[in-house]
DRENTI-784912 format. One record per atom (N, C-alpha, C): residue in three letters; x, y, z; residue number from 1; atom name. Coordinates in steps of 0.001 Angstrom, whole numbers. Layout:
// residues N
  rest        x        y        z   nr  atom
   ALA        X        Y        Z  NUM    CA
...
// end
This chain:
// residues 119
  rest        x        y        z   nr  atom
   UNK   -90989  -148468  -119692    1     N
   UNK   -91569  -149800  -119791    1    CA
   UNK   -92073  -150283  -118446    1     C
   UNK   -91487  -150037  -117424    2     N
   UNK   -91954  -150108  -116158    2    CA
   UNK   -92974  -149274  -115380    2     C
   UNK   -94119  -149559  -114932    3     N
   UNK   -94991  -148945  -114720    3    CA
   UNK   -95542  -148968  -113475    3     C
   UNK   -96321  -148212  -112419    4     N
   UNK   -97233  -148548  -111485    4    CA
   UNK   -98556  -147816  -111620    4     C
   UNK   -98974  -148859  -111187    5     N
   UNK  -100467  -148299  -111343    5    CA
   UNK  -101432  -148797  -110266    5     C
   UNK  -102143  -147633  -109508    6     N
   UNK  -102473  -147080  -108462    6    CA
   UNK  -104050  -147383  -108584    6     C
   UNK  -104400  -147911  -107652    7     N
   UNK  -106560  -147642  -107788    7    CA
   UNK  -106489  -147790  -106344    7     C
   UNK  -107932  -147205  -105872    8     N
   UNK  -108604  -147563  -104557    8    CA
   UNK  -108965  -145932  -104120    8     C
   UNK  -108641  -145292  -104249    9     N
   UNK  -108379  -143846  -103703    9    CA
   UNK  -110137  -143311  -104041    9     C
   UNK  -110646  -142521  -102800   10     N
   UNK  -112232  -142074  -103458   10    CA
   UNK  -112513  -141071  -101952   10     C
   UNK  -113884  -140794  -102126   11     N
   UNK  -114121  -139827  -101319   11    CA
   UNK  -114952  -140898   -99975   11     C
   UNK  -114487  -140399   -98758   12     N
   UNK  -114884  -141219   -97561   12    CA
   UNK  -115172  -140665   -96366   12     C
   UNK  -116479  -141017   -95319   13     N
   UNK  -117029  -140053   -94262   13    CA
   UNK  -115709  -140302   -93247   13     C
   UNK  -115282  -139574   -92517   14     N
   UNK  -114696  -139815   -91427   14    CA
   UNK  -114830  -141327   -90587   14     C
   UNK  -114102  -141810   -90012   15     N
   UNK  -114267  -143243   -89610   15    CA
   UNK  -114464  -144974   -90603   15     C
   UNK  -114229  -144066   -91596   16     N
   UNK  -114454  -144862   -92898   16    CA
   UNK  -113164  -145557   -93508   16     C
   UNK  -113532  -146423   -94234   17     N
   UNK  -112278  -147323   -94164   17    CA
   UNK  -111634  -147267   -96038   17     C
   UNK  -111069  -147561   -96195   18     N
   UNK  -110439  -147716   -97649   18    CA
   UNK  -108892  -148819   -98304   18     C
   UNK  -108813  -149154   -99230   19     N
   UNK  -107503  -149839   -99537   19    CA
   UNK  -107578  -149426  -100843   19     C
   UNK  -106439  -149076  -100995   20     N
   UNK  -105541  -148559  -101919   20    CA
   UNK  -104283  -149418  -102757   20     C
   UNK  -104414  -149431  -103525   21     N
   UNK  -103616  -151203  -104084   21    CA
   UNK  -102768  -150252  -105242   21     C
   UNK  -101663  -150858  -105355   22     N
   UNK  -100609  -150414  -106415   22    CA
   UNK   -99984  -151497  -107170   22     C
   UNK   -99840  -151902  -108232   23     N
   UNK   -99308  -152982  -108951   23    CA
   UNK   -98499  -152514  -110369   23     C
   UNK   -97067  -153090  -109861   24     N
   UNK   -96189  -153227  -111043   24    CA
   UNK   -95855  -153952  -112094   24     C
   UNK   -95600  -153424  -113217   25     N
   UNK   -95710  -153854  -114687   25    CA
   UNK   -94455  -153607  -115523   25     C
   UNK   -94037  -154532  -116054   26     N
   UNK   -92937  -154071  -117142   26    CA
   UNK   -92067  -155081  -116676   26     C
   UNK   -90797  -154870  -117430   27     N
   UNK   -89633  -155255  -117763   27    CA
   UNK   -88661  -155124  -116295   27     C
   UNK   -88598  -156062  -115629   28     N
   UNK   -87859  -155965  -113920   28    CA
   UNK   -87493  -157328  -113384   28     C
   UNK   -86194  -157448  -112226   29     N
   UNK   -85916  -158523  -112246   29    CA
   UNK   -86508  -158924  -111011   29     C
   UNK   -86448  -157987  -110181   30     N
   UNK   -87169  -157757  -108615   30    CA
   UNK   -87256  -156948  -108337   30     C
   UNK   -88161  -156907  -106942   31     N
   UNK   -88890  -155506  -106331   31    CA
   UNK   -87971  -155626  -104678   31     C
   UNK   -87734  -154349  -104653   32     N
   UNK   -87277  -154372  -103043   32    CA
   UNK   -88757  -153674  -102200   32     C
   UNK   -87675  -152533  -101860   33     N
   UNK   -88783  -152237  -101133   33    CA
   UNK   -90088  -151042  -101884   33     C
   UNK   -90958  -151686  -101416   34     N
   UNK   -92366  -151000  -101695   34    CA
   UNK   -92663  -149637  -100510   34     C
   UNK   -93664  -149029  -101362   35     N
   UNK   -94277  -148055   -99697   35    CA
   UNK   -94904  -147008  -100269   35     C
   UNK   -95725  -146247   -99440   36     N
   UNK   -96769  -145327   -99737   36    CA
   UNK   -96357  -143720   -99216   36     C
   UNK   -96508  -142647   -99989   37     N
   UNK   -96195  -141486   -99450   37    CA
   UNK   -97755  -140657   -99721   37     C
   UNK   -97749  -139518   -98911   38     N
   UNK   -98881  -138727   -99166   38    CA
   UNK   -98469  -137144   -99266   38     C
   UNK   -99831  -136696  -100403   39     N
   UNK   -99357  -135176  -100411   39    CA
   UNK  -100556  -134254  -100041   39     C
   UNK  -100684  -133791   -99090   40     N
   UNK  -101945  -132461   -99029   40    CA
   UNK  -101394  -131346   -99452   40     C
   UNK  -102710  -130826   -99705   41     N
   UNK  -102289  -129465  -100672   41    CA
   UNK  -101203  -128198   -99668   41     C
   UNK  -100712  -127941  -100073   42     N
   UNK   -99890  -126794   -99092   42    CA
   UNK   -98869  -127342   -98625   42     C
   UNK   -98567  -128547   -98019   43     N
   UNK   -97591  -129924   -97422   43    CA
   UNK   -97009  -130166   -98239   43     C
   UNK   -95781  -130695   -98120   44     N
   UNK   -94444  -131589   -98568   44    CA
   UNK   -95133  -133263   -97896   44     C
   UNK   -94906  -133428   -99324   45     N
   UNK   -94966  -134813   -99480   45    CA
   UNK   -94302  -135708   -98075   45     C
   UNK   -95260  -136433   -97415   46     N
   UNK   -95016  -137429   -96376   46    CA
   UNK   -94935  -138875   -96734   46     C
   UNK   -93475  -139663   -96150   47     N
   UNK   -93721  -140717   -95936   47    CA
   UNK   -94923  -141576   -95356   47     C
   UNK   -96089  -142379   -95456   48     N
   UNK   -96723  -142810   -95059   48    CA
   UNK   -96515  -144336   -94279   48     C
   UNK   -95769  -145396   -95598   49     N
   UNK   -95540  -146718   -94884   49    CA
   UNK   -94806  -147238   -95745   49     C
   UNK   -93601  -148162   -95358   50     N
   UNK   -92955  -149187   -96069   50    CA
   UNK   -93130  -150392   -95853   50     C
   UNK   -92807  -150956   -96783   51     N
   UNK   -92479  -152506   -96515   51    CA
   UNK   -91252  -152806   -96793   51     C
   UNK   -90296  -154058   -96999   52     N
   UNK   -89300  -154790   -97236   52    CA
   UNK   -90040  -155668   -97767   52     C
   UNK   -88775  -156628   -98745   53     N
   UNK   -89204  -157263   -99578   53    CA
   UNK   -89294  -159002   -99069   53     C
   UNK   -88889  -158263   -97665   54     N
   UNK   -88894  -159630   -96624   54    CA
   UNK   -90465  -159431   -95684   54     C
   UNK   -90946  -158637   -95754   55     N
   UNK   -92222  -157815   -95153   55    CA
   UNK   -91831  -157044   -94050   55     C
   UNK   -90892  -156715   -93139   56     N
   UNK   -90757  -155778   -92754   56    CA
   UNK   -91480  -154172   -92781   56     C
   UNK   -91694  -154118   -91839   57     N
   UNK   -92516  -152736   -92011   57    CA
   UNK   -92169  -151420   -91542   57     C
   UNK   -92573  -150218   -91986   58     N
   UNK   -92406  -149344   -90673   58    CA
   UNK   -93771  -147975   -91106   58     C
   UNK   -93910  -147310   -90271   59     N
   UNK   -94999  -146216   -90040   59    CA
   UNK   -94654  -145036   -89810   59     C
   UNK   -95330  -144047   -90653   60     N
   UNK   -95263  -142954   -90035   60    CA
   UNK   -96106  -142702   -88448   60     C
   UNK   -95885  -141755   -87527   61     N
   UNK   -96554  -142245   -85958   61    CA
   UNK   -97605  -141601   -86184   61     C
   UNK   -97953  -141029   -87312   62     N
   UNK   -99721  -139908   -87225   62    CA
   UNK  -101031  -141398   -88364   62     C
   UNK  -100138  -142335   -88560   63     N
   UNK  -101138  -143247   -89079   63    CA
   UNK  -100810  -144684   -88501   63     C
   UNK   -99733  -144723   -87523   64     N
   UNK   -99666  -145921   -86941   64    CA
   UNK  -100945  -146387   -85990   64     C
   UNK  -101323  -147735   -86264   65     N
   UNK  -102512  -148359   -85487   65    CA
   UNK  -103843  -148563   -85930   65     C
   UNK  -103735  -147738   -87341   66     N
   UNK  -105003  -146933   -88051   66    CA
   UNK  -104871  -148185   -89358   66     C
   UNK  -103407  -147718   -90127   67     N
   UNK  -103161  -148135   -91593   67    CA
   UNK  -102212  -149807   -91588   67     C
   UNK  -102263  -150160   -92250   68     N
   UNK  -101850  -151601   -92772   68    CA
   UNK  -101132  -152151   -94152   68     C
   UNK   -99598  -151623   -94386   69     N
   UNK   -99240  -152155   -95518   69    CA
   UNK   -98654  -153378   -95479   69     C
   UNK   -99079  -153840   -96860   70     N
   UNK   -98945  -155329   -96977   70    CA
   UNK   -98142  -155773   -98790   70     C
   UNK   -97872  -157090   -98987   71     N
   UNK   -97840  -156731  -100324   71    CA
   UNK   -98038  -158451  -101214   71     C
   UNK   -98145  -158302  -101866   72     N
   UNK   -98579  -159760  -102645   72    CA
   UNK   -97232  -159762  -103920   72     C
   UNK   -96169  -160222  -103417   73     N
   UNK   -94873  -160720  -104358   73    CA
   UNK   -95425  -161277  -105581   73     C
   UNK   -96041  -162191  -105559   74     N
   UNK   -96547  -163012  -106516   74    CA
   UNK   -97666  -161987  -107811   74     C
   UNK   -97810  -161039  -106759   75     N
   UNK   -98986  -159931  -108262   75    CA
   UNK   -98100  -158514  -108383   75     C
   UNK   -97138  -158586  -107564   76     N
   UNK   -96220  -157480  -107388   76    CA
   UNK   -96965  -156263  -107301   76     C
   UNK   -97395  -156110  -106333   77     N
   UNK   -98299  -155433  -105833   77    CA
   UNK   -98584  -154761  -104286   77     C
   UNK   -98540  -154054  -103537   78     N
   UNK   -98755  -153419  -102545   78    CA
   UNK  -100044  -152591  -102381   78     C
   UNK  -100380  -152972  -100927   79     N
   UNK  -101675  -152498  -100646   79    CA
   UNK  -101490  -151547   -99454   79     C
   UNK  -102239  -150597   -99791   80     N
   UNK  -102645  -150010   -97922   80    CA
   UNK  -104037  -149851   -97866   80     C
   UNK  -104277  -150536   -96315   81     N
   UNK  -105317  -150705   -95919   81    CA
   UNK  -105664  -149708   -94712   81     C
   UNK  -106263  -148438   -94770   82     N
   UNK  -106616  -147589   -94279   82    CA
   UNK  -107868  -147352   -93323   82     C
   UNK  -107618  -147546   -92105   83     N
   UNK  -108995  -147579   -91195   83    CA
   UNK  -109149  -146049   -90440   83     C
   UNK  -110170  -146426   -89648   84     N
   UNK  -110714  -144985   -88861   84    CA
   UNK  -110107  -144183   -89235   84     C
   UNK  -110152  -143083   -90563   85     N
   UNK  -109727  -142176   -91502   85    CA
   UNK  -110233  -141203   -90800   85     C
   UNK  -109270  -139982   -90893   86     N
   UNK  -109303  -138597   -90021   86    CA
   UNK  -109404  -137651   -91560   86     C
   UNK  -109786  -136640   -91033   87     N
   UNK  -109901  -135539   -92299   87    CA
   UNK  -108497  -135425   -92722   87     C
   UNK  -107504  -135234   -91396   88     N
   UNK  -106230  -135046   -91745   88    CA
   UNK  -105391  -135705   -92601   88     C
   UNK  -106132  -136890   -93390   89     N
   UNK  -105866  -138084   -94474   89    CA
   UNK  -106155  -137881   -95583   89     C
   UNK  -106427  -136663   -95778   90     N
   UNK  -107167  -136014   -97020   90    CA
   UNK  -105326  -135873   -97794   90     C
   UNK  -105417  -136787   -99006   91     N
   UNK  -104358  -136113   -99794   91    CA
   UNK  -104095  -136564  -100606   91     C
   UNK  -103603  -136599  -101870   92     N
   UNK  -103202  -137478  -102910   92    CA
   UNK  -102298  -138635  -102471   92     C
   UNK  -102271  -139874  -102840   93     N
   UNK  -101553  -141124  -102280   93    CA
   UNK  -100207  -141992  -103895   93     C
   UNK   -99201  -141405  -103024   94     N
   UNK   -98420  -142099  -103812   94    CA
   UNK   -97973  -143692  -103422   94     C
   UNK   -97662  -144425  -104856   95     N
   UNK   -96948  -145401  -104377   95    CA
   UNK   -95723  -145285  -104630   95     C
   UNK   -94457  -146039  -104481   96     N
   UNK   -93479  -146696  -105177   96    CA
   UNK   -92722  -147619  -104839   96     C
   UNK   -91927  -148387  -105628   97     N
   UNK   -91239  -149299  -105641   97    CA
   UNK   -89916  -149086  -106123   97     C
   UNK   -88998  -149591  -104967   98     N
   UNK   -87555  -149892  -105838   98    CA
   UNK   -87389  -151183  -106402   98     C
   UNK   -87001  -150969  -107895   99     N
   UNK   -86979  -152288  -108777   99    CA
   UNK   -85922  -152204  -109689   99     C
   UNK   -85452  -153436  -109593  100     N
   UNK   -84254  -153962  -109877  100    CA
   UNK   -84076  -154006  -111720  100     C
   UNK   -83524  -152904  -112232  101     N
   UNK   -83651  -153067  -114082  101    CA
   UNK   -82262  -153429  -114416  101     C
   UNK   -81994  -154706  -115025  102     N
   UNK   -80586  -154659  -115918  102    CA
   UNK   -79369  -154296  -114692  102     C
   UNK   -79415  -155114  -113520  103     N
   UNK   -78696  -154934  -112499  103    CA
   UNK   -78458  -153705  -111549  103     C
   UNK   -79379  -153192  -111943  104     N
   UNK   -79160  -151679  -110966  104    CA
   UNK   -80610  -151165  -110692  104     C
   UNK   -80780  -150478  -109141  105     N
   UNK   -81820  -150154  -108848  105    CA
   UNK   -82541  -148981  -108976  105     C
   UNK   -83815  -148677  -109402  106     N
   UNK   -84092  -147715  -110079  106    CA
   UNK   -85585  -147616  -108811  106     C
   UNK   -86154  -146363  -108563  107     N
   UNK   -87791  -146228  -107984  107    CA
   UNK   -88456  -145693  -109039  107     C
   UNK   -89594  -146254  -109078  108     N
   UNK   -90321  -145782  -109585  108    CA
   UNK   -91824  -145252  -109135  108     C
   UNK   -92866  -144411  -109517  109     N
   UNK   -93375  -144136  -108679  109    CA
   UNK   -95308  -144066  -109593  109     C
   UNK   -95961  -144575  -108522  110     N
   UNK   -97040  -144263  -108934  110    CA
   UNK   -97756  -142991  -109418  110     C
   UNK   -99076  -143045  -109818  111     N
   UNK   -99549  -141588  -110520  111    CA
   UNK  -100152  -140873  -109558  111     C
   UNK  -100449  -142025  -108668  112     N
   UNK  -101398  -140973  -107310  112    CA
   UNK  -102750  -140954  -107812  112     C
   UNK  -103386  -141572  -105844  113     N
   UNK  -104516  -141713  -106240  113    CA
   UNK  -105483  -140839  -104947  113     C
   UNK  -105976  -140033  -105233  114     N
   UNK  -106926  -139044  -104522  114    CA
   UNK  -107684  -139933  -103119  114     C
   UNK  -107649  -139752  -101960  115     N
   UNK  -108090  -140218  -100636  115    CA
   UNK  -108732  -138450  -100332  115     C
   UNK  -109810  -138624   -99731  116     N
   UNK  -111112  -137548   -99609  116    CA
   UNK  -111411  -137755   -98363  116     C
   UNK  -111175  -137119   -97402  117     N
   UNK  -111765  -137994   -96313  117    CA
   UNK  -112881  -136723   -95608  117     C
   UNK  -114259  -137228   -95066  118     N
   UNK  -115479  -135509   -94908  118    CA
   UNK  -115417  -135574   -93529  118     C
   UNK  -115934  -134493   -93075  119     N
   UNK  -116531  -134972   -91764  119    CA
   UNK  -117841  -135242   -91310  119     C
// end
């Protein structure tokens, strides 16, 4: 019943910018923490960025200065805002959220959304 669902993800020239938005749906009492992971092909899945549900943040150091997560409580929703994009950004983009079901915390995770980045 709980769902996320992922848009923004597309193909982009190097130096090119993008946001990537994730928004949760269903049956939940609250959201803790939010955040974005990435997967390139051949790679183990990377942390990318968190938030807290207080906004607190933190970065991985190969996209710190570049990327920008943020989140809108009120649409329950998390964004990353992705600047001067390197090829090395090329990868499928997960979201997820830990959310609070029937007193206990559960993550759940987005479907992933394709980031392309050319040179």
């Amino acid at each position: 019943q709980v769902q996320l669902v992922e848009s923004g993800g597309d193909l982009v020239q190097a130096g090119g910018s993008l946001r990537l938005s994730c928004t949760a749906s269903g049956r939940f009492s609250s959201i803790n923490v939010m955040g974005w992971y990435r997967q390139a092909p051949g790679n183990q899945r990377e942390l990318v960025a968190v938030i807290t549900s207080g906004g607190s943040t933190n970065y991985a150091d190969s996209v710190k200065g570049r990327f920008t997560i943020s989140r809108d409580n009120d649409k329950n929703t998390v964004y990353l805002q992705m600047n001067s994009l390197k090829r090395e950004d090329t990868a499928v983009y997960y979201c997820y959220s830990d959310l609070l079901v029937l007193a206990k915390q559960y993550r759940f995770w987005g479907q992933g959304t394709q980031v392309t980045v050319s040179s």
